[in-house]
N, C-alpha and C positions, 0 to 999 in steps of 0.2 A: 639709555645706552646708545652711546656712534654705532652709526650700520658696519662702521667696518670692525668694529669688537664683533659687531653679530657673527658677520663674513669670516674672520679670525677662527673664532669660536665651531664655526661650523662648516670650515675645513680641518680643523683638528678632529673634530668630535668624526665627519665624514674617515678620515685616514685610523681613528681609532677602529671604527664599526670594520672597514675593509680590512684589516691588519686582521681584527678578530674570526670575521668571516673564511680569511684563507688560513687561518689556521685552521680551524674547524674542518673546511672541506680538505686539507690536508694532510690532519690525523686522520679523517674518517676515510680517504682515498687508502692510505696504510693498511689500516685495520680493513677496510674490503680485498684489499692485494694480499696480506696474509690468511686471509680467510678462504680466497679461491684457492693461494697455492695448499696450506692444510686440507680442503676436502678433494682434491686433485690428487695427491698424493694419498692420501684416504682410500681416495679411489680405485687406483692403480693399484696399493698395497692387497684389495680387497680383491682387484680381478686376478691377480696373480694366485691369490689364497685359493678362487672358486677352479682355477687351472690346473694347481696341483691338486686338490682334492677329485677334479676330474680324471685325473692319471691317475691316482689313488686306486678311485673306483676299478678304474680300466684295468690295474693290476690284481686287482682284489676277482675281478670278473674271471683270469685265465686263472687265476689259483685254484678259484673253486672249480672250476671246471677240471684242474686239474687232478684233484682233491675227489672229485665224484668218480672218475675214470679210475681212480684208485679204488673205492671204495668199492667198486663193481668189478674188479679183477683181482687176484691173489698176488701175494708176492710170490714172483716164482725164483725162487732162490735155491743154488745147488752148492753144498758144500760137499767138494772132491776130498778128502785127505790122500796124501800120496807120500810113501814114505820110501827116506832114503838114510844113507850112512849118519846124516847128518842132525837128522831128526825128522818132522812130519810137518809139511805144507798143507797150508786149508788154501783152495782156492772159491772165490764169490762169484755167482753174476745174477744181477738183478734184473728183474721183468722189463727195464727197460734198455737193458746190455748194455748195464758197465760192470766192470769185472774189476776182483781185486785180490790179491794173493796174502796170506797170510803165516809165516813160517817159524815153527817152534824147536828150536834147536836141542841137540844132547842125544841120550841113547834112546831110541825108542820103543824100548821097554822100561825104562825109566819113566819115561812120558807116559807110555798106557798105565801103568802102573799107580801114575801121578793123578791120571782120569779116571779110577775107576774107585781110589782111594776116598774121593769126596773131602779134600782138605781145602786149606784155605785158598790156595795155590788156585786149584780149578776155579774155585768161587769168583774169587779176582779175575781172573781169564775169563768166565764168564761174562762178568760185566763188562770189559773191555771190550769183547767182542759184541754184547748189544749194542752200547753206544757208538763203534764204528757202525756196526749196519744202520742204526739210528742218523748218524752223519752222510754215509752214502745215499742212502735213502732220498732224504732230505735234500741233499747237493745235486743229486741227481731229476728231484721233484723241480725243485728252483731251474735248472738249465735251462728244462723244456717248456717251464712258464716263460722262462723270458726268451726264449726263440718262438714263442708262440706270437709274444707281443711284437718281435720287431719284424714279422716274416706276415701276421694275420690283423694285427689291430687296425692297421691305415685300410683295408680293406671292410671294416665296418661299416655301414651309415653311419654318420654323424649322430643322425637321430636315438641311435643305440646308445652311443657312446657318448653323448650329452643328452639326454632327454630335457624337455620344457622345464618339465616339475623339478628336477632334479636342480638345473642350471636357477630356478626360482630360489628356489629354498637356497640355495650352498648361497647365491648374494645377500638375499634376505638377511642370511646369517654372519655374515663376514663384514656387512655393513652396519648392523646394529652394535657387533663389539668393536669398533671403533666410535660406535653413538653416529653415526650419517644415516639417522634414520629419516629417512625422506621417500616419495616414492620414484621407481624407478623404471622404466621401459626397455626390452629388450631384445634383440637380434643376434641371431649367427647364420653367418656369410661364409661362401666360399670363398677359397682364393679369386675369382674373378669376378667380385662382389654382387653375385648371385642369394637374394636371401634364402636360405635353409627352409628355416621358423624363425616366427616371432611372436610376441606378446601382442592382445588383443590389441593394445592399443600406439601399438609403436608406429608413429609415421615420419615417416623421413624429413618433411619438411620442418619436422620439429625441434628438429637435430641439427644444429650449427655445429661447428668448426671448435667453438670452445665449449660446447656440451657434449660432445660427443667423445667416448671414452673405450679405445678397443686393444684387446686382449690376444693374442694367438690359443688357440684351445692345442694341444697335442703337437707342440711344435718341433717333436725329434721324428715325427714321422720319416720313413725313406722315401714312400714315393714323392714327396714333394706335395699334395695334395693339399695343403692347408686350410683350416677352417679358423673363423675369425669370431671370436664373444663382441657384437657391440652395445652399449650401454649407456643410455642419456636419463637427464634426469627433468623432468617439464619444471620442477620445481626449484631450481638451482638457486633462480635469482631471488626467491622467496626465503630461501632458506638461508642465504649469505646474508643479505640484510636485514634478516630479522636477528642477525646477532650484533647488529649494531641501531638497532630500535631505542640504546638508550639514547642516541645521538638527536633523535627526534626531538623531546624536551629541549635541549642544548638553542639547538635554532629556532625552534618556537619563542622561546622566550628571546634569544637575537633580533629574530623581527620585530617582536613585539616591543625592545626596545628602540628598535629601529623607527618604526612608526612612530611612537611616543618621541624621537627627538626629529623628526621631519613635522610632527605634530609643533612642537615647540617653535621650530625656527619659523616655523611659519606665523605660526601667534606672535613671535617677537616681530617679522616685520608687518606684519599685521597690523600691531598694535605700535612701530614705529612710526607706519602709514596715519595709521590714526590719528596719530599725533598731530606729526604734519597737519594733517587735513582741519584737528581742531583749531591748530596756532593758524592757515589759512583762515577759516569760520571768526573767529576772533578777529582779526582784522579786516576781514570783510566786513563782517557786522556795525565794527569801528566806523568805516567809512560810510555802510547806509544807515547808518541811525545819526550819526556824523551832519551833514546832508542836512536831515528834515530839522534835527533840533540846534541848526545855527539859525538856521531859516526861520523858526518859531522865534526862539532868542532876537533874532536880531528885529523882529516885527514888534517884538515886545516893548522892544527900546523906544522902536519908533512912537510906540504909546504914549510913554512920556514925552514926547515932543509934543508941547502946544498947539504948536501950528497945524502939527497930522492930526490934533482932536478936531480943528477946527474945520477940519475938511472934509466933507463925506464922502467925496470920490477917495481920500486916502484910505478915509476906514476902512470903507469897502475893498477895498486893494488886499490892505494889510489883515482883513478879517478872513477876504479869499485864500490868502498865502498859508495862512494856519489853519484854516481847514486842509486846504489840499495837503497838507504838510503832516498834516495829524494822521489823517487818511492813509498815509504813504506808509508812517510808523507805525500806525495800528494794523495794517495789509501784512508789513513783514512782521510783527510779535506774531500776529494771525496766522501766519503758514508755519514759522518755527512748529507755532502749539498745538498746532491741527496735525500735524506729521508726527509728534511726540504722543500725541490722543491715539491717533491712530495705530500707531506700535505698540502702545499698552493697550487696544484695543476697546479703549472707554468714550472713540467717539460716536457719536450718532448721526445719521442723515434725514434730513428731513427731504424724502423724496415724494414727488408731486408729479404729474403729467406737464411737461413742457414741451412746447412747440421749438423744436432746437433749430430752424430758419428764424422762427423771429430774435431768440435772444442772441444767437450770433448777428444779425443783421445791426440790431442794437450797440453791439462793442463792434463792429465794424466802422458805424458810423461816429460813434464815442475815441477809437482810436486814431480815425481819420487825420484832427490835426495833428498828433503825435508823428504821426507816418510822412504829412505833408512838411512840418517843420523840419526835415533832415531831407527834403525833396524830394520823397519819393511817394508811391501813389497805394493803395490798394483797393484792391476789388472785392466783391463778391458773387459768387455762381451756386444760387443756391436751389438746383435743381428737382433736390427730392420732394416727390411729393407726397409723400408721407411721413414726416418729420418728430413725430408726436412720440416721445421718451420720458419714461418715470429717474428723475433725476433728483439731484440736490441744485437748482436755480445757482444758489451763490455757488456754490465748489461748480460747477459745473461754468460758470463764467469767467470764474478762476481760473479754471484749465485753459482754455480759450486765451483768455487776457495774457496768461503766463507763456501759452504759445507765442504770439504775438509781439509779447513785448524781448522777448530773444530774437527775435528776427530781426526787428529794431537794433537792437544790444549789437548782435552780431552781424550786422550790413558790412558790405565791399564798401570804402570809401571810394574807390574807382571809377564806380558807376550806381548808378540811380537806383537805390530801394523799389522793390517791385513785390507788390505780397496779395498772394491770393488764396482766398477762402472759399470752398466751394463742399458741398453736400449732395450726394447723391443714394436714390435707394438699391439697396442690396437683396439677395432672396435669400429664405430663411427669415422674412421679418428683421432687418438689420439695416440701419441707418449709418454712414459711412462719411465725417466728413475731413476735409483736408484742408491742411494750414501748410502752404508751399512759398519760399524764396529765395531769391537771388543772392544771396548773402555770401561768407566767405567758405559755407561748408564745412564738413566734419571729417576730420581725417578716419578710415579704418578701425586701426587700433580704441579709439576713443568712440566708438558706435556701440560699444557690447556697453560701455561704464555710465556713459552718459544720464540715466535713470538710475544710480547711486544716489546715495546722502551726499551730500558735500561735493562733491567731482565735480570739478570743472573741466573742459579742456584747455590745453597748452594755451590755447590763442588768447581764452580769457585773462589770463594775467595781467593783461596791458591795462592801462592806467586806466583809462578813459570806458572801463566796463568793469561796475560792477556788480553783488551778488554774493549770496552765501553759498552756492553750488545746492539749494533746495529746490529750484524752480520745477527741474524736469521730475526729479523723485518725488516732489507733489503732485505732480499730473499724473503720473507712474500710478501711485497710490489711488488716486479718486476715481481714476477709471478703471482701478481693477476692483474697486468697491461698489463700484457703477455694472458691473459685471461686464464690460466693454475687455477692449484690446487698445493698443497702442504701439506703433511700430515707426519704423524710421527709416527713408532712405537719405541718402547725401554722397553728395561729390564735391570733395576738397576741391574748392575755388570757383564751384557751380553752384551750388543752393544747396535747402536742404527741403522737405517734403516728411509732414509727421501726416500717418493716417490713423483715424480713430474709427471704432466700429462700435458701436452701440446695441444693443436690442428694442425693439419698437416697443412701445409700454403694451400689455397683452390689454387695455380699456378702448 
């Protein structure tokens, strides 16, 4: 697949996921905005219900008082009759002086005659007359209830007139028959928002601006006095989004596919990387196997030439050219198949005590005319003196030689190859040694990769260096088998500097 199908692919699939995402946070923004204004409204409808049940009370309170002052005094009622041409007037007045006339016209001896007869007549009159005194009564009980309320009520405490328990229960119960069953905190204030009382556990600072929820308690009062119901709830935010808790699944499973296709595009260039990297390995490989078996090839040839049998300075030549040549071939099949061992885990080291100044002194002096043939020099400072590490000999000359011959590979044509090998001891038992040169350096970017499979850097492409990008990821490997370290400075166009750190063998 082209990187830019990938890229394609995964700006659509990106614009799908955000498309889907702000719908989501969209509906679910909705569904919370109707959910505040319903228990808002919930709310309000409920302090209103606990306000007039509070006047309720407060009405129910003068009645009975009125109702007891009754109960403890008589009716004092006087019926006058007074008779004239016209007939006989009853006149009323009741114990709390209202007065009422009542007048029965015709002759009034017809009338006594009518009351003393016991017919239906009086019967009827009878009733009539209880149910007006029934109606007076009563109209007159009711007046002085409510000139009691609007002349004495605002002159209560508060505390009377809403009590804690009372103001508990009336919300308790006005909130549960709407279902806002949540818990609740409470205060009443004066008008100069002086708190009253309140509930154990009401604190002000609990109380924002959108939780907090207040009521007028008795607001036809006359003097002005007013007293204020306030009402928060700690749990508001708990109880709003837990009615859309189904929404959680919803986006769990969004991320989750979210993940999974960040997961992907990542394996695609991952594995578009890869690719690259094999068709590079592949043609690198081309050219150093390339190399040694024209070399071989072409010494072969020389075999059948008569005249090179006849000569033993040629044999010799051409016998040299095929070992080293073979050597070179079998080196690189050897590090492919030792890095491939190594990742299935089926290689083995044969580790032994070795004196790490002599066997580096030894590839020093072995690499010497390698170094000198492109004009440049190296040294060695091999100062530790105690040098003595349980290693694998060959991998461990390998790493070395491998350092080595990249310094080479990668020299400034500019100026003179300069390469310096030096050893010294560490505490902690740690043997320390250093492979530094003057070469073209590593840029940043390409310092974290450089100990990959295959990676090369940018500069390596050039014709004249090559490599399957295994060199550094085999050294990587041997010394962290080796339980050592390996680290790396470099400055793009100054050198570069590999430090290695060992443990001293505990013999």
């Amino acid at each position: 697949m082209k990187k830019q199908t990938i890229w394609i692919l995964t700006v659509l699939m990106a614009i799908a996921f955000v498309g889907l995402l702000c719908i989501q946070i969209f509906y679910m923004k909705n569904i919370v905005q109707i959910r505040y204004e319903q228990f808002s409204q919930g709310v309000r409808q409920s302090l209103v219900a606990v306000g007039m049940r509070l006047a309720q009370d407060e009405a129910r309170h003068f009645l009975e008082d009125e109702v007891r002052k009754v109960e403890t005094s008589s009716l004092e009622t006087s019926i006058e009759p007074a008779a004239n041409l016209e007939g006989i007037k009853y006149s009323f007045t009741t114990w709390t002086g209202l007065e009422a006339d009542l007048t029965i016209k015709g002759s009034v001896n017809e009338i006594n005659k009518l009351q003393t007869s016991g017919g239906m007549a009086s019967h009827y009159q009878s009733v009539q007359d209880a149910y007006r005194n029934r109606y007076l009564y009563q109209k007159g009980l009711l007046d002085d209830v409510i000139l009691n309320i609007i002349s004495k009520a605002s002159a209560r405490p508060i505390t009377e007139r809403a009590d804690s328990a009372r103001v508990r229960l009336y919300l308790r119960q006005e909130l549960d028959t709407l279902g806002l069953k949540v818990p609740f905190e409470f205060a009443v204030a004066n008008h100069a928002g002086t708190i009253m009382y309140k509930s154990p556990n009401y604190r002000v600072t609990d109380a924002d601006r959108d939780n907090m929820f207040i009521q007028p308690l008795f607001p036809n009062d006359v003097n002005g006095t007013h007293n204020y119901l306030k009402v928060y709830f700690p749990t508001k935010a708990d109880y709003i989004f837990s009615s859309i808790s189904f929404m959680v699944p919803a986006f769990a499973f969004t991320f989750i596919l979210l993940i999974i296709f960040v997961y992907t595009i990542f394996v695609a260039f991952r594995q578009k990387k890869l690719t690259e990297i094999k068709n590079d390995f592949i043609n690198n490989m081309t050219h150093e196997f390339k190399t040694p078996i024209s070399s071989i090839s072409l010494a072969a040839q020389m075999l059948n030439d008569q005249t090179v049998r006849k000569s033993p300075a040629m044999l010799q030549q051409i016998s040299s050219v095929i070992t080293d040549e073979t050597k070179r071939l079998r080196f690189q099949v050897e590090k492919v198949l030792q890095l491939s061992m190594f990742d299935r885990k089926q290689s083995t080291l044969r580790l032994e005590d070795v004196d790490a100044n002599a066997v580096i002194y030894n590839i020093v002096n072995t690499f010497k005319l390698k170094v000198e043939k492109y004009g440049g020099s190296i040294s060695a400072s091999l100062d530790a003196m105690d040098a003595i590490v349980n290693v694998d000999e060959m991998h461990f000359t390998n790493v070395i030689f491998n350092l080595l011959d990249n310094a080479v590979k990668y020299r400034d044509p500019e100026r003179p190859l300069k390469l310096t090998v030096s050893s010294r001891d560490l505490e902690h038992e740690r043997l320390e040694i250093c492979v530094e040169d003057n070469g073209i350096g590593i840029r940043r970017d390409d310092l974290k990769k450089i100990f990959e499979k295959f990676y090369r850097v940018s500069t390596g492409n050039r014709h004249d260096v090559k490599g399957f990008g295994l060199g550094l990821a085999y050294v990587k490997k041997m010394i962290d088998e080796l339980g050592g370290t390996i680290t790396v400075q470099s400055e793009f166009g100054a050198g570069t500097k590999f430090i290695i750190i060992l443990p001293l063998s505990k013999n």
